[in-house]
C-alpha positions as CSV (number, residue, x, y, z in Angstrom):
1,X,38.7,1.0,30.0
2,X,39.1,-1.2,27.0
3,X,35.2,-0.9,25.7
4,X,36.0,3.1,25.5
5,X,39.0,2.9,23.9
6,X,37.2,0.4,21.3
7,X,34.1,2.7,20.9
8,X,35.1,6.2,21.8
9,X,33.6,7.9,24.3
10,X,29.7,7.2,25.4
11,X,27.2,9.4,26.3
12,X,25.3,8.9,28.9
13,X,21.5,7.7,28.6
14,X,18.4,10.0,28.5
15,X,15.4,8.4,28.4
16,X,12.7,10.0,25.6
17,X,10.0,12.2,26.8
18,X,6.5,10.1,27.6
19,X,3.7,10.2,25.1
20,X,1.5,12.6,25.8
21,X,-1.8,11.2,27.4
22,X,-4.1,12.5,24.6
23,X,-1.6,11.0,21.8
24,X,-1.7,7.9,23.0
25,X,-5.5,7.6,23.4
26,X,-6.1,8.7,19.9
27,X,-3.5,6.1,18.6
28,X,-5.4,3.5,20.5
29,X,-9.0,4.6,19.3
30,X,-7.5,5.1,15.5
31,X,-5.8,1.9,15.4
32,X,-8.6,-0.4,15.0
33,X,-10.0,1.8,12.4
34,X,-6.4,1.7,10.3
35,X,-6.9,-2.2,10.2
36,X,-10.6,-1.9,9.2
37,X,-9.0,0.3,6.0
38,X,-6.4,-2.1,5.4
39,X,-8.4,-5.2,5.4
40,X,-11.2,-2.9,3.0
41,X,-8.2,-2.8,0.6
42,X,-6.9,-6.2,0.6
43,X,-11.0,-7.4,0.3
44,X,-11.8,-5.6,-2.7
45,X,-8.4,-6.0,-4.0
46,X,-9.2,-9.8,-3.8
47,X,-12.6,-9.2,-4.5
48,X,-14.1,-11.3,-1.1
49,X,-16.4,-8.2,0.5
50,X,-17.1,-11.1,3.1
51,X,-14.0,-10.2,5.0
52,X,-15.2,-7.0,5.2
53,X,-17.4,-8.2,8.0
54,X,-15.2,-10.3,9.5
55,X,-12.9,-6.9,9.5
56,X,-15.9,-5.1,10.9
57,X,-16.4,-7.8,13.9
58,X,-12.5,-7.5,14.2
59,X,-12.3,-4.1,14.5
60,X,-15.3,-3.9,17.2
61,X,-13.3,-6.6,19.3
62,X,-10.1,-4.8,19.4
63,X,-11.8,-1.3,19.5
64,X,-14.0,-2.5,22.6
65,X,-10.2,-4.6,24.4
66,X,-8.7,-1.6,23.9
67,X,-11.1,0.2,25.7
68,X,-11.1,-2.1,28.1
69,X,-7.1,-2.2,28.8
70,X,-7.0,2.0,28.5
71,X,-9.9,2.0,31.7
72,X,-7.9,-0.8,33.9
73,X,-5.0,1.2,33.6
74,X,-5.8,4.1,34.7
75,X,-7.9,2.6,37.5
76,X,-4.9,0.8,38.4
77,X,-2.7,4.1,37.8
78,X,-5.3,6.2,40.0
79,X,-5.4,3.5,43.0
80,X,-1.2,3.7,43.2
81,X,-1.8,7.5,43.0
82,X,-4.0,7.2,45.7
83,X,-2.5,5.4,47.9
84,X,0.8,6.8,47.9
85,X,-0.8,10.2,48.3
86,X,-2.2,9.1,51.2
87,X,1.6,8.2,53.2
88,X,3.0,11.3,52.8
């Protein structure tokens, strides 16, 4: 073929492993915290502590969303587990 004569040969795709389930929940649960410490920085660093509670409420909202998204999912995960479990 003319594309593997251009580029050689190409190996074939392999997907990366999944993210383990426990990695993934911390990442989601320390997120919101890593943008509570960067917008601590940029607040002192432009010396306007009121943004500090605007990063506080920020952080609560996306904490709580989060939260939120992580339960749906695995409700909606659990249901298709269910319900293919239950045809075979």
């Amino acid at each position: 073929m003319d594309s593997e004569r251009r580029l050689g040969p190409v190996e074939p795709f392999t997907p990366l492993r999944p993210v383990p389930r426990r990695r993934m929940i911390v990442r989601v649960v320390v997120a919101p915290f890593l943008w509570l410490a960067a917008l601590l920085i940029v607040a002192i660093t432009v010396r306007r502590t009121d943004a500090i509670g605007i990063g506080m409420l920020i952080t609560a909202g996306t904490l709580v969303l989060s939260m939120l998204v992580l339960v749906l999912l695995r409700a909606g995960r659990e249901r298709e587990r269910r319900r293919y479990a239950s045809r075979r």
